[in-house]
C-alpha positions as CSV (number, residue, x, y, z in Angstrom):
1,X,-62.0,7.8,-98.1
2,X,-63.4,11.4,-98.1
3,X,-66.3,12.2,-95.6
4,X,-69.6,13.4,-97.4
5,X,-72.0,16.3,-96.3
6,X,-75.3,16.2,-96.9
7,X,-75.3,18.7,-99.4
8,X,-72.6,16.3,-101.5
9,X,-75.4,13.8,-101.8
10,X,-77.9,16.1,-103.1
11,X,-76.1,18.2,-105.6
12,X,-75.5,17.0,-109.2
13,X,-72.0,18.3,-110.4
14,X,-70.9,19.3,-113.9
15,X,-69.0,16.6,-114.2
16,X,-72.0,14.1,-113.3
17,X,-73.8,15.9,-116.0
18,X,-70.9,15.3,-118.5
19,X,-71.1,11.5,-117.4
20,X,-74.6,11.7,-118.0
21,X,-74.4,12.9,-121.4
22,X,-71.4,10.1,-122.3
23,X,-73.3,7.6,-121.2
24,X,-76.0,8.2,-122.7
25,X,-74.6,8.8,-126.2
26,X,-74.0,4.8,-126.0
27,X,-77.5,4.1,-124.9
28,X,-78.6,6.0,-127.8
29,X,-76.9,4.5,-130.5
30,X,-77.9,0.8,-129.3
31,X,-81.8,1.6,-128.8
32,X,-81.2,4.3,-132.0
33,X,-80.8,1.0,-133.7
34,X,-83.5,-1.4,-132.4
35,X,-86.2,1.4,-133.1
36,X,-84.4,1.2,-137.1
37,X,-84.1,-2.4,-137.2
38,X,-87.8,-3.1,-135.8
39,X,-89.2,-0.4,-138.4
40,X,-87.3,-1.4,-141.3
41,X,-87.5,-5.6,-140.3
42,X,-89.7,-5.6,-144.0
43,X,-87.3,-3.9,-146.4
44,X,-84.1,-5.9,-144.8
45,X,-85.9,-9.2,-145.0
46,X,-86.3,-8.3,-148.7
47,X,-83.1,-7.7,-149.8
48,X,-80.8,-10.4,-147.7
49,X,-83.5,-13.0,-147.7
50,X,-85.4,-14.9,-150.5
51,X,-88.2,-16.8,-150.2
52,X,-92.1,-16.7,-151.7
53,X,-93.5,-16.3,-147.9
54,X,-93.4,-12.8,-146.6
55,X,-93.8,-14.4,-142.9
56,X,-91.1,-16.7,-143.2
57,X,-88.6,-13.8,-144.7
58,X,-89.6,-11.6,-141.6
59,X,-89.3,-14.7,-139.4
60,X,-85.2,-14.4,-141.1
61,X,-85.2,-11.2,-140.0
62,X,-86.0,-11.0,-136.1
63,X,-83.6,-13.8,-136.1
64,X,-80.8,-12.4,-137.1
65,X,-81.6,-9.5,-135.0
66,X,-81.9,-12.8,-132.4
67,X,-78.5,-14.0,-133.2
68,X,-76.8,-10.2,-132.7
69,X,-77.5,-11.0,-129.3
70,X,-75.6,-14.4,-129.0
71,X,-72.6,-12.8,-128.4
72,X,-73.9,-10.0,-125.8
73,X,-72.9,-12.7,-122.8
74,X,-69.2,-12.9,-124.1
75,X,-69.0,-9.1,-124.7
76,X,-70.2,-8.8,-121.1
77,X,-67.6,-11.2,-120.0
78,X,-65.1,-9.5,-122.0
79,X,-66.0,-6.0,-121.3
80,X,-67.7,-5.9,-117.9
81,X,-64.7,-7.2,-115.9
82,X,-61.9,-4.9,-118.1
83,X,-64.0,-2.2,-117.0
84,X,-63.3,-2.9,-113.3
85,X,-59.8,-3.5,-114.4
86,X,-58.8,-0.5,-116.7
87,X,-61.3,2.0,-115.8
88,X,-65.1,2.4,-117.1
89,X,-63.7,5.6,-118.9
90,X,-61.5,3.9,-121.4
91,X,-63.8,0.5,-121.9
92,X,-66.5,2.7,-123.0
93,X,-64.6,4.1,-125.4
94,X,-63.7,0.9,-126.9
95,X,-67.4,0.3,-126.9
96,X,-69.2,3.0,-128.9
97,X,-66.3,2.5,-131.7
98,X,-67.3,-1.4,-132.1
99,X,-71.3,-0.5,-131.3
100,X,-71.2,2.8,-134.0
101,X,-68.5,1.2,-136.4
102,X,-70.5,-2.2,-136.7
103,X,-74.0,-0.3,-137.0
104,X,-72.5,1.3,-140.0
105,X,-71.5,-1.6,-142.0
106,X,-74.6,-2.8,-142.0
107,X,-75.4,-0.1,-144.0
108,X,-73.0,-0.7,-146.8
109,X,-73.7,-4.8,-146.8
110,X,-73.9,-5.9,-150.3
111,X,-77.9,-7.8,-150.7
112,X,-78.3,-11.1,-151.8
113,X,-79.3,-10.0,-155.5
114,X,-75.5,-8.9,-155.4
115,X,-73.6,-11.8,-153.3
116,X,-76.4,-14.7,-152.8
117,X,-76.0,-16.4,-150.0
118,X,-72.9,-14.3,-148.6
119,X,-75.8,-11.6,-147.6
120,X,-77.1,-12.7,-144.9
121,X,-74.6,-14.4,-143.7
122,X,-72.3,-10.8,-143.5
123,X,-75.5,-9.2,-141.9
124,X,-75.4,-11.8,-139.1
125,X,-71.6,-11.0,-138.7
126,X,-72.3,-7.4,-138.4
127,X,-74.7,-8.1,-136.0
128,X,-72.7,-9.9,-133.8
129,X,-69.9,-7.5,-133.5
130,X,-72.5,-5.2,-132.4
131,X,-73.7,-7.6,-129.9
132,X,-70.1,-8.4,-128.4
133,X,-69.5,-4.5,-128.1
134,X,-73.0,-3.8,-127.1
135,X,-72.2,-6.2,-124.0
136,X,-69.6,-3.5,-122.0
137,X,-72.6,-1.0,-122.6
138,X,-74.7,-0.8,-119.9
139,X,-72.8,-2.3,-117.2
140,X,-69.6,0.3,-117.4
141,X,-71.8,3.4,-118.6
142,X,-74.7,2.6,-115.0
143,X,-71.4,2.3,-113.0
144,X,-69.9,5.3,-114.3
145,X,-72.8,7.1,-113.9
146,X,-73.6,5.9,-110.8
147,X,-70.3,6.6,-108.9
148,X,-70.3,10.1,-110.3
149,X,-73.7,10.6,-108.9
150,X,-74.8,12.0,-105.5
151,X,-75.8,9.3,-103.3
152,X,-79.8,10.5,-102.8
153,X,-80.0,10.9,-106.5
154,X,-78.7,7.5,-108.1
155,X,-82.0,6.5,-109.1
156,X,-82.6,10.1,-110.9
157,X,-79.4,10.2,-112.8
158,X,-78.8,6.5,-114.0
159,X,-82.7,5.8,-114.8
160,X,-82.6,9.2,-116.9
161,X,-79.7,7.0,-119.2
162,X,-82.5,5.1,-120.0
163,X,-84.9,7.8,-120.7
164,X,-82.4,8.9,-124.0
165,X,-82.4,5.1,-124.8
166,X,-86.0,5.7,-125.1
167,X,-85.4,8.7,-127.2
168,X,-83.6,7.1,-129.5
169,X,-85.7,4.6,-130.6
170,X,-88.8,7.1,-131.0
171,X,-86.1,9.1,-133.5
172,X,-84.6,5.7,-134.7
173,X,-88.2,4.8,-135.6
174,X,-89.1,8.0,-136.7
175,X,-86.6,8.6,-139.4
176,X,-87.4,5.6,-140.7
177,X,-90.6,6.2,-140.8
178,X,-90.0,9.9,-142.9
179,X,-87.6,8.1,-144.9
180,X,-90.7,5.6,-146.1
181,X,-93.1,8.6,-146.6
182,X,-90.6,10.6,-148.5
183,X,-89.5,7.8,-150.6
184,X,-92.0,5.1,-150.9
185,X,-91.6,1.8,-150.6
186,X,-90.1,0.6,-153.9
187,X,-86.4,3.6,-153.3
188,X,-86.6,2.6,-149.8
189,X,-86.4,-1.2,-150.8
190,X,-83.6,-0.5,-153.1
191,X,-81.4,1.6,-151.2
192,X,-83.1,3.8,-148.5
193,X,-83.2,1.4,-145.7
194,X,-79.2,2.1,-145.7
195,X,-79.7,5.4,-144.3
196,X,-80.4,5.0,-141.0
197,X,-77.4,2.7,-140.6
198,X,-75.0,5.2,-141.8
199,X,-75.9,7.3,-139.5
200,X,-74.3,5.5,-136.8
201,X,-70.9,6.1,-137.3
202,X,-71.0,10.0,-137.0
203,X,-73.1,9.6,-134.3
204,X,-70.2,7.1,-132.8
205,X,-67.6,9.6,-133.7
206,X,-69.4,12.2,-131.7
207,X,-69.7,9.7,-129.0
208,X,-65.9,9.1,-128.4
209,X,-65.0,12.6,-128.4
210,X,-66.7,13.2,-125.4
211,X,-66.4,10.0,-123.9
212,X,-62.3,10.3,-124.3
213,X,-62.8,14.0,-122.4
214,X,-64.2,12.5,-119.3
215,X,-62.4,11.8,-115.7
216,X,-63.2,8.2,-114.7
217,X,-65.0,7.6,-111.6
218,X,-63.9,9.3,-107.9
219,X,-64.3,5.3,-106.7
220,X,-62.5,3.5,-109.5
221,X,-59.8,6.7,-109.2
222,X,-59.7,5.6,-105.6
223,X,-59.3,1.7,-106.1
224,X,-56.3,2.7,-108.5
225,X,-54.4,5.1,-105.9
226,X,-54.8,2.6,-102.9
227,X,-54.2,-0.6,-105.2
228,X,-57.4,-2.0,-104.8
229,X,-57.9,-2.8,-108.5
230,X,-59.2,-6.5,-108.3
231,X,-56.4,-8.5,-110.1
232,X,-59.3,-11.0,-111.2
233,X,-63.0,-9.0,-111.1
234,X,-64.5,-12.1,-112.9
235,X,-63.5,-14.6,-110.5
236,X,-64.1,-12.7,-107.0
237,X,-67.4,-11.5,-108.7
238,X,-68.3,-15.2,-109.3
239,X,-66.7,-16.1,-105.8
240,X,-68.4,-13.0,-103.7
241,X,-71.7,-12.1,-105.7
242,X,-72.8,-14.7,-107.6
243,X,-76.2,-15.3,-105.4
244,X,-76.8,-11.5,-106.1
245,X,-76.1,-12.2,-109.5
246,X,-78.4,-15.0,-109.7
247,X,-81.1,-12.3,-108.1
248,X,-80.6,-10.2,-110.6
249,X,-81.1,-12.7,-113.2
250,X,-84.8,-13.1,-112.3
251,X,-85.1,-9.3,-111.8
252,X,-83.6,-8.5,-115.1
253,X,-86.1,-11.0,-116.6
254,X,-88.9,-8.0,-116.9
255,X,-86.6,-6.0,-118.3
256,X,-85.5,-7.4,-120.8
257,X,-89.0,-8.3,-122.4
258,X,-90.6,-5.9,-121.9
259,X,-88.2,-3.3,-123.4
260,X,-87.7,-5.1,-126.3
261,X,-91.6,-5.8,-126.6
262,X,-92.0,-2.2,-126.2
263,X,-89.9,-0.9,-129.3
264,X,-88.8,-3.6,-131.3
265,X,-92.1,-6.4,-131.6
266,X,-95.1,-4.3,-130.9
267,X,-94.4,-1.4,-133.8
268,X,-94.9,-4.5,-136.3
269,X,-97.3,-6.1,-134.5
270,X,-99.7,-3.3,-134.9
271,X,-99.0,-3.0,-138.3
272,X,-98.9,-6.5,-139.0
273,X,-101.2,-9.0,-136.9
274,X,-103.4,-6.1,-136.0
275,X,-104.0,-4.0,-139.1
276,X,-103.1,-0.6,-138.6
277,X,-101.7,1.5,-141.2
278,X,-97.9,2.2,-140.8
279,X,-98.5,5.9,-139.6
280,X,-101.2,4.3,-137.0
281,X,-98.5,2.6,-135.8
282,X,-95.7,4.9,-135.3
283,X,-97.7,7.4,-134.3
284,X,-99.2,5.1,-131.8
285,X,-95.6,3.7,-130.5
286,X,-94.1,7.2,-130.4
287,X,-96.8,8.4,-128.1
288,X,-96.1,5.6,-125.6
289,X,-92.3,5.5,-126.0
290,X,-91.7,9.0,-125.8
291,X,-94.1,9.4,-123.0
292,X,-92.3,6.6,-121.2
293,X,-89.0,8.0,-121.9
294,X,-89.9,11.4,-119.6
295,X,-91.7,8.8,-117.2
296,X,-88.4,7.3,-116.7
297,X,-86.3,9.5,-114.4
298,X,-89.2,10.8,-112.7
299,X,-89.9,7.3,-111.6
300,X,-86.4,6.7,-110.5
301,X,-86.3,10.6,-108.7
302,X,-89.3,8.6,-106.5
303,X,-87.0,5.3,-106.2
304,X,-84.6,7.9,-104.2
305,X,-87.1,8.6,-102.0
306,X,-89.7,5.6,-101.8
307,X,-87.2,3.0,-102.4
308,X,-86.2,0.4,-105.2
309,X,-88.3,-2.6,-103.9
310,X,-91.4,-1.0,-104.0
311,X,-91.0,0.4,-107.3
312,X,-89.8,-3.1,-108.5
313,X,-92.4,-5.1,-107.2
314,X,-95.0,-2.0,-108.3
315,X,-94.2,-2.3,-112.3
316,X,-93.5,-6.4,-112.4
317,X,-97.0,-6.8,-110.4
318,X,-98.4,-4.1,-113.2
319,X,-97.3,-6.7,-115.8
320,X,-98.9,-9.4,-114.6
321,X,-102.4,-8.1,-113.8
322,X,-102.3,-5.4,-117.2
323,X,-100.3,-7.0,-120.0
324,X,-103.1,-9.4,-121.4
325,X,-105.5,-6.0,-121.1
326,X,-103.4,-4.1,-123.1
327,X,-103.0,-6.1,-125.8
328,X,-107.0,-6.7,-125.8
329,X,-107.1,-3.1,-126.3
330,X,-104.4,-3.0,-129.1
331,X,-106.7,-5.5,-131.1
332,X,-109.7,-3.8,-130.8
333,X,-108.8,-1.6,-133.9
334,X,-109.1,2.0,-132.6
335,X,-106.2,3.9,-132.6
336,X,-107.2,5.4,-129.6
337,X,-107.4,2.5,-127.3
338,X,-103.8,1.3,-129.1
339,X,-102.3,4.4,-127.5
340,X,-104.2,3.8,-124.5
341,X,-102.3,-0.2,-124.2
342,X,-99.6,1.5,-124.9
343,X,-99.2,4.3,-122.4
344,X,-100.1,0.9,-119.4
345,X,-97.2,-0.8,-120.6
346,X,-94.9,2.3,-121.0
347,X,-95.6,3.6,-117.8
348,X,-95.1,0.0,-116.1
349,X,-92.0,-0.2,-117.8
350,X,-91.1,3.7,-116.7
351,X,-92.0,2.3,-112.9
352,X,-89.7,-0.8,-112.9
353,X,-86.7,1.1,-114.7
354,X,-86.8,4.1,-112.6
355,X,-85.2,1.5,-109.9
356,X,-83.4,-0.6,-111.7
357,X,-80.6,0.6,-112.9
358,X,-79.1,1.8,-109.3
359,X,-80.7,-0.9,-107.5
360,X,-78.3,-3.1,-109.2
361,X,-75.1,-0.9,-108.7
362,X,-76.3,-1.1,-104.8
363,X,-75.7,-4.7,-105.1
364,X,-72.2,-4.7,-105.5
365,X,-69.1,-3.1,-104.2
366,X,-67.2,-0.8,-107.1
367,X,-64.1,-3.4,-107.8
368,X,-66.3,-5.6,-109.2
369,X,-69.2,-3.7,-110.0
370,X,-69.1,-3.6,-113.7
371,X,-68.7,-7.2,-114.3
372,X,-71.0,-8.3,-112.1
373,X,-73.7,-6.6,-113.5
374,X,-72.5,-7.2,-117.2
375,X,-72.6,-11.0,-116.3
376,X,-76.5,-11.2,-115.2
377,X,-77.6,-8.3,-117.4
378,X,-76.2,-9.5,-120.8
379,X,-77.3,-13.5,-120.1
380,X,-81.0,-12.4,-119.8
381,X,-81.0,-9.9,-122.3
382,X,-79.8,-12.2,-124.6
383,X,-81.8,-15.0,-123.9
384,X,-85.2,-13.3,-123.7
385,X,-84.6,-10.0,-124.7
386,X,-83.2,-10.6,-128.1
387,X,-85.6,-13.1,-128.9
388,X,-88.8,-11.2,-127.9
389,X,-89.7,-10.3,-131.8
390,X,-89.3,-14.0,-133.1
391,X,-91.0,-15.8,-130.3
392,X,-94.1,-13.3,-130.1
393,X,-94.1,-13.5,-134.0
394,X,-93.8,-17.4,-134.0
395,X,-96.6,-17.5,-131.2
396,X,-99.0,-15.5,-133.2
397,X,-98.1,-17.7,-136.1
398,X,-98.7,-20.8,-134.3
399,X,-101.5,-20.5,-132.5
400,X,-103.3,-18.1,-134.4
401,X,-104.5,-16.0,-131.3
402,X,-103.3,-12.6,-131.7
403,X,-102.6,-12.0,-127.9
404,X,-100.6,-15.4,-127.2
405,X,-97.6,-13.2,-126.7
406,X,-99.7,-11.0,-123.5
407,X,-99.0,-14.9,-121.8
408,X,-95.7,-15.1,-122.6
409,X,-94.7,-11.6,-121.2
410,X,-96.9,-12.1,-118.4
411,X,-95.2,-15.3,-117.4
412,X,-91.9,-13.9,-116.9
413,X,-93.4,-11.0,-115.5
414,X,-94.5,-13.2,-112.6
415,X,-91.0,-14.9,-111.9
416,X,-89.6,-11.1,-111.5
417,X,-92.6,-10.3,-109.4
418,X,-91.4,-13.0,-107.2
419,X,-87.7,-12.4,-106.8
420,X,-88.6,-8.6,-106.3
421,X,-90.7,-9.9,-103.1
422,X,-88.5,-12.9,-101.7
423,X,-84.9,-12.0,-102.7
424,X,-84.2,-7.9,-103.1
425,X,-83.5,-6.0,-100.0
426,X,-84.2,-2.0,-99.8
427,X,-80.5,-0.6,-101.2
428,X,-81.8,3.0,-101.8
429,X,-79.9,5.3,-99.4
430,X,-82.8,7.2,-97.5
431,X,-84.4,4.1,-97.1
432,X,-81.6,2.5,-95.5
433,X,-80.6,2.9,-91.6
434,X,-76.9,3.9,-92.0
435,X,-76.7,3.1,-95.7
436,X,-73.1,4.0,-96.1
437,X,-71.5,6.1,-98.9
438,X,-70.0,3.8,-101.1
439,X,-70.9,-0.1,-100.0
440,X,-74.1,-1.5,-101.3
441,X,-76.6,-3.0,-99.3
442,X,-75.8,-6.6,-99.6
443,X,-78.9,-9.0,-101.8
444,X,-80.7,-11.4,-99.3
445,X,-79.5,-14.8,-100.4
446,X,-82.4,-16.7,-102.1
């Protein structure tokens, strides 16, 4: 193991950067597509699904884009561990060709005016190959990242991957949204709405070429040259973190709402339940998401210095106290206050990711790093981030009150609060006596 100075774990190399820019070519095209899919839920639930209630069509809709995430867990299964095996390099590669390639045939899917029934049922098929590739995502391209990066800027480099997920949805969202204006409803209904999918394989292309030019990580380069590859990663991640695991499972909870919330429900929402016009809308979800997205890494340059915990328990407590707030803003009716809501729940979201992302790497030594995050990341983003559109929709439905989902995202905002206080220990380097260059700061047992 090579010693460190403390210049090493300040200064950002080009190869970081490179890492930086790979990874976040795969964070783009998943959040590229849940800022298209959210935007353009109206003209896909009219051409794969019939029926004489608008609701109920939409309701289709945010299922299937449910459903895409049924197969997350398995892809995180599948692709977190052979990450630790082969080499976060090469499984990311594998990745953006199944998350691009999948994205695209969506866009050539025959409608049910064409195939009936056969419609829908390939649109949930292409969604689910994008879920089970969209599962090695994260996991690999945080530990990538985070092994290239210099220890005292972790938080900086792998919350800024998040910031260009950010991105992409606000130009996801956005060229749908130009595509609309220029078009109108009835071309976009016909054939418009393909655009944006089609899109997704040159951007995928793009993707692998660069991803196929980088070095893989100095630690997994390591593990290989002194045989310390785990032979099983899913096993001794189960066998040595899966208390941590479990922590990260209520952390993660926050997360996954609220992002999803954020850039896939709340466009509609505003449009739909609320009344704004679709340009109210976007303009008022670009603000926020866009704003949040340069929020991001500044909020995880402060986790390097001020620590994860705080941070964590900082934008889950924000949650619970603002969230119902916000959304009594939101359906006030002035755009103003909208963007207001908006910027709270951006910037909460920009406080609790700025952390996130390294605090989890911290938890977990580099043979098994990739899985072990996969594991808990992809269960919980599956389970409640994937769902977020239907069940807010379905609670507005049901109960009539406009800001039943503020509850809902409130709640689970409360269980994250409470493993951030009882069950997360500080893993952020200057805020660690002896934190040591490579071993994580282990998770206090629950």
């Amino acid at each position: 193991m090579h010693s460190r100075t403390e210049a090493d774990d300040q200064k950002i190399s080009p190869q970081a950067r490179k890492v930086l820019v790979a990874a976040g070519i795969g964070h783009f095209i998943e959040w590229y597509d849940v800022g298209t899919y959210g935007l353009l839920a109206t003209f896909l639930a009219a051409n794969f699904f019939v029926s004489g209630d608008p609701t109920t069509a939409l309701l289709a809709t945010f299922a299937v884009s449910a459903i895409g995430f049924v197969l997350r867990p398995l892809g995180g299964l599948f692709f977190g561990p052979l990450g630790d095996r082969i080499g976060r390099q090469r499984t990311l590669a594998i990745v953006v060709l199944l998350t691009s390639g999948s994205t695209f045939a969506m866009g050539v899917l025959p409608t049910y005016d064409s195939v009936g029934v056969l419609a829908p049922v390939l649109l949930v098929a292409a969604r689910m190959v994008q879920g089970f590739g969209a599962g090695g995502e994260t996991s690999n391209a945080v530990a990538l990242l985070f092994e290239h990066s210099p220890r005292t800027r972790r938080g900086f480099m792998t919350s800024s991957m998040d910031g260009i997920g950010f991105i992409a949805s606000v130009v996801g969202s956005g060229l749908a949204l130009a595509l609309i204006t220029v078009l109108g409803d009835g071309a976009m209904t016909g054939w418009g709405w393909r655009i944006p999918f089609l899109l997704a394989l040159p951007l995928g292309l793009v993707g692998l070429y660069i991803r196929l030019q980088l070095e893989d990580s100095p630690e997994f380069q390591e593990l290989e040259a002194t045989g310390g590859v785990a032979e099983s990663p899913t096993k001794e991640a189960f066998r040595t973190g899966s208390k941590a695991m479990l922590v990260l499972c209520g952390i993660l909870l926050l997360k996954a709402i609220a992002h999803w919330a954020l850039v896939s429900f709340l466009p509609s929402f505003l449009s739909g339940d609320l009344g704004f016009s679709t340009t109210e809308a976007f303009t008022t979800t670009t603000v926020a998401i866009g704003v949040t997205a340069i929020a991001v890494p500044v909020m995880g340059a402060l986790s390097d210095r001020l620590g994860r915990k705080p941070m964590l328990i900082a934008g889950s407590a924000g949650f619970v106290l603002l969230t119902w707030p916000a959304f009594y803003l939101m359906s006030l009716g002035s755009v103003v206050l909208a963007v207001s809501a908006m910027l709270i729940l951006g910037l909460l979201i920009a406080v609790f990711d700025g952390a996130l992302s390294a605090m989890m790497a911290e938890q977990f030594p580099a043979r098994i790093r990739s899985g072990a995050m996969a594991i808990p990341y992809n269960l919980v983003v599956s389970a409640f981030g994937g769902t977020v559109p239907y069940v807010a929709t379905w609670l507005v439905a049901t109960t009539g009150n406009q800001l039943a989902p503020s509850f809902y995202v409130m709640l689970l905002a409360a269980v994250t609060l409470s493993f951030a206080i009882t069950s997360i220990r500080e893993t952020a380097p200057r805020r660690t006596a002896a934190a040591p260059d490579r071993d994580p700061v282990p998770t206090r047992q629950p």
